[in-house]
Every structure is written in C-alpha cells, then in structure tokens.
C-alpha positions in Angstrom: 1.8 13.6 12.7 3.3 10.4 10.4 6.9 9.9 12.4 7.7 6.9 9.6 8.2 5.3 8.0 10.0 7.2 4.9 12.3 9.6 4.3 14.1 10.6 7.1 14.5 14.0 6.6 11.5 15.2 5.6 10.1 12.8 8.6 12.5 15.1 10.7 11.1 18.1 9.6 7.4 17.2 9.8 7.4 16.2 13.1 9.5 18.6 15.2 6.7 21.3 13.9 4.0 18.9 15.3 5.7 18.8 18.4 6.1 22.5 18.5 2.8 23.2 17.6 1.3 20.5 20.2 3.5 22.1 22.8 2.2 25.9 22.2 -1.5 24.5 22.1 -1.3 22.8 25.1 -2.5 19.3 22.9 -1.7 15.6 23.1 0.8 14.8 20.1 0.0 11.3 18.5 3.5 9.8 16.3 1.3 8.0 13.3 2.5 5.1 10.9 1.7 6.4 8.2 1.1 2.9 7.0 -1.4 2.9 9.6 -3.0 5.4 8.2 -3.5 4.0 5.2 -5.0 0.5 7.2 -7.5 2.6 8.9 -8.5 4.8 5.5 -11.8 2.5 4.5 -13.1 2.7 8.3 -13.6 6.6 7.6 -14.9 6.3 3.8 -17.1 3.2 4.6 -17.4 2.3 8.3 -15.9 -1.0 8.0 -15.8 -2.9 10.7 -13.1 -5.2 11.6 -11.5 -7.7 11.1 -10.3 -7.1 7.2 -8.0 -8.1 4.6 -5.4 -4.7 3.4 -3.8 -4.9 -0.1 -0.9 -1.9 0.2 0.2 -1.3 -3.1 2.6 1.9 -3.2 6.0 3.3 -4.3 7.7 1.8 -1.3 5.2 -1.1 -0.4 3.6 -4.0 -1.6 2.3 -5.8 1.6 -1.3 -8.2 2.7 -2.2 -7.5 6.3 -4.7 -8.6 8.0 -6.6 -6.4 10.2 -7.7 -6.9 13.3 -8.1 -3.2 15.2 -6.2 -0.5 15.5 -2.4 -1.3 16.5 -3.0 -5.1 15.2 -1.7 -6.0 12.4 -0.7 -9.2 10.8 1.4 -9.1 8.1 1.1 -11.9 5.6 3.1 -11.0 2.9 5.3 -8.3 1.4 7.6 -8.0 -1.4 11.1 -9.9 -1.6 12.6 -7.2 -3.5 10.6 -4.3 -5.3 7.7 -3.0 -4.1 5.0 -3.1 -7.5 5.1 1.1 -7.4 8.6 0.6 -8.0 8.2 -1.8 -10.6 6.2 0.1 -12.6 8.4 3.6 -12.0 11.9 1.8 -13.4 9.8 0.1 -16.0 8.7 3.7 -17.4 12.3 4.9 -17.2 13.2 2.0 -19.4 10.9 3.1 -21.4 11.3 6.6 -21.8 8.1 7.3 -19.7 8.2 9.8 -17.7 7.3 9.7 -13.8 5.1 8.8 -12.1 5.3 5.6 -14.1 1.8 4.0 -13.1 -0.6 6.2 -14.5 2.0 6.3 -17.3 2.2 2.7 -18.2 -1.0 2.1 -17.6 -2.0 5.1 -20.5 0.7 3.7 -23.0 -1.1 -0.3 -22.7 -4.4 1.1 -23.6 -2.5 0.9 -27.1 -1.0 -2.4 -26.8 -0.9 -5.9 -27.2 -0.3 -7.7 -24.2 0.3 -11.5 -25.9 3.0 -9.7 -27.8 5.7 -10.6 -24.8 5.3 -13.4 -22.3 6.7 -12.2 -19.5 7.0 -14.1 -16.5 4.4 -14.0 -13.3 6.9 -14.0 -10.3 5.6 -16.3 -7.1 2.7 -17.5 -9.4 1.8 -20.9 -8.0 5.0 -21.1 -5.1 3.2 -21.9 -2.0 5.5 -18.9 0.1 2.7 -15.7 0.4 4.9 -13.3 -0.5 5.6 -10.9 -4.4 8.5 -10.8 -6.1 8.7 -8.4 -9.3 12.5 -7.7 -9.8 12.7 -10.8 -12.3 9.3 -9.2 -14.2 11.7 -6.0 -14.2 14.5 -7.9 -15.6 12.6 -9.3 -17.8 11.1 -6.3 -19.3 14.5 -4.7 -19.6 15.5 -7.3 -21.8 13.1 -7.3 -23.9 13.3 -3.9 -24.7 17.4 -4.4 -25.3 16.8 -6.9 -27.6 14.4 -5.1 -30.1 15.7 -1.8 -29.6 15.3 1.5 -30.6 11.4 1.1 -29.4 8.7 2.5 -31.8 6.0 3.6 -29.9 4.1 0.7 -30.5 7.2 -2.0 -28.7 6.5 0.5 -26.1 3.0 -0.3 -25.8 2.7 -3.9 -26.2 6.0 -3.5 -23.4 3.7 -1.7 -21.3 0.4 -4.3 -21.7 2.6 -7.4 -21.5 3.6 -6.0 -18.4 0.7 -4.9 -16.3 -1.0 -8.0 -17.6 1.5 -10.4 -15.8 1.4 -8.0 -12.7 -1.8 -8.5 -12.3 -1.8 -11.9 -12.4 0.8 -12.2 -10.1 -0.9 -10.0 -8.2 -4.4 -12.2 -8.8 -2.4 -15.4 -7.4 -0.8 -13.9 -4.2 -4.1 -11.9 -3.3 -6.2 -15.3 -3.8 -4.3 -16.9 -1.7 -4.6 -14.4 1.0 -9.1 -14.4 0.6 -8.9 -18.0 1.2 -6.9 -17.8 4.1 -8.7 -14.7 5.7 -11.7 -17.2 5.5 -10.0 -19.8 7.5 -8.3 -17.1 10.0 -11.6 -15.4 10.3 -14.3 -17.4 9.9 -16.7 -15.6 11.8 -16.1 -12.5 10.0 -19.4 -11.0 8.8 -19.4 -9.7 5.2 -15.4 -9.9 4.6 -13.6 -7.3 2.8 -10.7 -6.5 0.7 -9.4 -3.1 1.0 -6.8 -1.9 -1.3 -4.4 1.4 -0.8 -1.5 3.2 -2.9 -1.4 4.6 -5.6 -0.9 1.4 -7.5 -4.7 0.9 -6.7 -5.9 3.4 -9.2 -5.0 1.0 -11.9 -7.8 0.1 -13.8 -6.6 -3.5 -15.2 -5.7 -4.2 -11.3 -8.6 -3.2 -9.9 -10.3 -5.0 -12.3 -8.6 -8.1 -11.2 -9.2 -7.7 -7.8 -12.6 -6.9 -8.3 -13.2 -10.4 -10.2 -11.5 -12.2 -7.2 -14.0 -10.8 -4.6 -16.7 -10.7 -6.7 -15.9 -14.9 -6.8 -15.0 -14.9 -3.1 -17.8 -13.5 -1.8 -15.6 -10.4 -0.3 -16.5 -7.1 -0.5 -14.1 -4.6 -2.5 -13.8 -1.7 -0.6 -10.9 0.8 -2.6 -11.3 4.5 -1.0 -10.9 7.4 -3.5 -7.8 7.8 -5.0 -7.2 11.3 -3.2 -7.1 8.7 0.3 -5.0 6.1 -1.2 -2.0 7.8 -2.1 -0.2 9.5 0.8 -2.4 12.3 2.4 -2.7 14.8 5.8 -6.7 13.4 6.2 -5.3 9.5 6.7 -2.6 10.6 9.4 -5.6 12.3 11.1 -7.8 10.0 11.3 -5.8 7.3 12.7 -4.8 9.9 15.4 -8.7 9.8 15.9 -9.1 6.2 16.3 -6.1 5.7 18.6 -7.5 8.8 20.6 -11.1 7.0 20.9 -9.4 3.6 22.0 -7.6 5.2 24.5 -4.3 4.3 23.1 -2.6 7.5 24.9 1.2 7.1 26.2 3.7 9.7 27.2 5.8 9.4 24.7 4.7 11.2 21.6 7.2 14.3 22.5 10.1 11.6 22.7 9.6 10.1 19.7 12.2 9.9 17.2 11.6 9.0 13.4 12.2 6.0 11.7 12.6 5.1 7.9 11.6 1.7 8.9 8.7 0.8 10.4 7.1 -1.7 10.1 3.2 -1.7 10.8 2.8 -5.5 12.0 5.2 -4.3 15.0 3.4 -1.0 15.9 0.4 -3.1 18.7 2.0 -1.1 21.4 0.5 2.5 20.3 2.8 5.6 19.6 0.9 8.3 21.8 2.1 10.6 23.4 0.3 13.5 25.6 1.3 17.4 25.7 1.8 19.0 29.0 0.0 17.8 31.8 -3.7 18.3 32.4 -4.2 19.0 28.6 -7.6 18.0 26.8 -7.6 16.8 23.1 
C-alpha cells in the first residue's frame, strides 16, 4: 500500500485499510513509496534491467534519479521551486484552461505560434543539475497581463511559447544527466531513459527526449500512460520486487505516513510482516 508521499489524509485512510485487511488475511503488509513505484514501472512493462536513468515528471515532482536496484536511488536533480506538472496547471489557470492543465495546454499550442513570446529557459546552460520553472511561470503571467483580454489565439501562441521553452529546459537538464549516467555507469549495457508522470504524455516532450536518446545512444523506455500517472498496479508491483529481494522487516504494521518522502532516502526497505508464521 503507497504510505507517501502525498496527501496526508488520504495517505491515512489508504493505509489503515491495508493494515486491516493484511491483519484479517493473515498477509505481510509492504508501506510503498509511491515514488518507488513509479521507478520500478518499466521493469514490469519492459524487463529492464538495472542500472537506469528515471525522468519523474508529475504534479508534485520533477526529479533525475538514477537507478541502481530496488531501494537505491540517487537523486541527481529535482526542482528548486515548481515541479513542471505544476507549471503547466497554474499556467492553464492563467489562462482560463481548465484542469488538468497539461493535456490542456498542450491541445491549445497545437494552434499556436511558439516564436510569438520568448520566454526564458530556466537553468539552461548553469552547470547546478537541478529545474527551476517558477521564473517561466512569471514570465508567462506577464505576458498575458500585458496584452490582456486574451483572444484565443494570445492563448495559443501563450501556450506554444511555453511548452517550447519547457522542453528545452527540460532537453538541457536531461542531457546533462545521459552524459553523466555514461560516466557513472560505464559498464551499463544498452542504457535507458525512463520517463514517468503524467507530464510524460506530452507529445512535444517526448519528442524531445526521444531526439536526445536517439543521439545518445539510450534507449527510451516511457510505459503507457495508464502506468505513468499515479496507479494501484505500480504500488503492487514494487511490493513484488521488494518481496523477491527479500527486503522484509517488521515494521509495515508500525508505519506511519509521510507527506514527505523522499525516494533517494528509502535504501533501508519499508516492509513489514503480518502476524507471525504468515506466507505471502
């Protein structure tokens, strides 16, 4: 069951059943990352093999991990301020969009022209790993103050302007991160980028990324969008890996929830087992 990290008290909720219902069963109870879960997706769509590069683009996260097996994570980079989900959610609401913003955005540019506004690629170029997109926000909000009331078309060359310089910013932080996987790993057998969230569904991102392994020589592993936003099969299956490396502790039943969590500190498992003598 995903014990964080998130909302508290729907995390609250979810997991006091799973301990109930491990306790009447008699089964081991397993407290997931759910960030985890989303690391471990491509090894059930594609059998990857590790190590791999992760790209977690989400509501909540923008993040580069590296990973190395289950409960070891590096964490290379995350976001100073918004994650790029929420990036693209307040940029719709500027707009009049309605949520979720991605898809929304993304639907609206297909219309636009995105040399119209030269916004600005935040981190592109600064030799620290990590995204930054409350100044493309800013930006963005300005521009649509200045010309305002928006026609539809200011809201679609808004929209392409926008996820143009996202994914560029995007294009220079994730570079980054494929040459240094190579120098980290450079043993690894056919290398792989794997991207999650829902921000992955883009189509001008995923473009992008595909271009950069495509040049790289990586592998671009993106599991169906049903798997990359949050789901019940991702928190299972991690359960499943952690139960076949034998990452079992008594602790599940004492876990308590956390709206932070984050997954480069999760090496020592969260398992837990039921009552006594009980078989998975």
């Amino acid at each position: 069951a995903p014990a964080g990290p998130g909302l508290v008290g729907g995390l609250i909720v979810g997991l006091m059943t799973a301990k109930a219902i491990a306790a009447a069963a008699n089964k081991p109870l397993i407290a997931i990352n759910h960030l985890e879960g989303h690391a471990l997706t491509a090894r059930l769509t594609d059998g990857l093999n590790f190590p791999y590069l992760l790209l977690l683009v989400s509501g909540g996260h923008t993040q580069i991990l590296a990973v190395r097996g289950v409960g070891d994570y590096q964490r290379w980079a995350t976001t100073i301020d918004d994650a790029l989900g929420e990036a693209f959610d307040k940029t719709a609401k500027m707009l009049g969009l309605p949520y979720p913003g991605g898809p929304n955005v993304e639907k609206a540019a297909q219309a636009g022209n995105a040399s119209r506004f030269a916004f600005p690629r935040p981190m592109k170029g600064s030799a620290q790993p990590d995204f930054s997109f409350s100044g493309l926000k800013t930006a963005v909000r300005q521009a649509a103050t200045a010309i305002a009331p928006l026609s539809d078309q200011d809201v679609a060359d808004i929209c392409a302007s926008f996820q143009v310089a996202v994914a560029d910013a995007l294009a220079d932080r994730v570079s980054r991160a494929l040459t240094r996987f190579r120098e980290t790993f450079p043993d690894a057998r056919n290398p792989a980028l794997v991207v999650a969230g829902g921000v992955a569904a883009n189509r001008t991102i995923k473009a992008m990324l595909e271009r950069l392994c495509a040049e790289a020589d990586f592998s671009f592993i993106a599991p169906p969008l049903k798997l990359c936003t949050d789901n019940a099969a991702m928190i299972a299956w991690a359960g499943v890996e952690r139960l076949r490396a034998g990452m079992a502790q008594e602790n599940g039943f004492d876990f308590v929830p956390r709206s932070r969590w984050p997954l480069d500190s999760i090496s020592t498992p969260m398992v837990g087992s039921g009552r006594r003598g009980a078989k998975a």
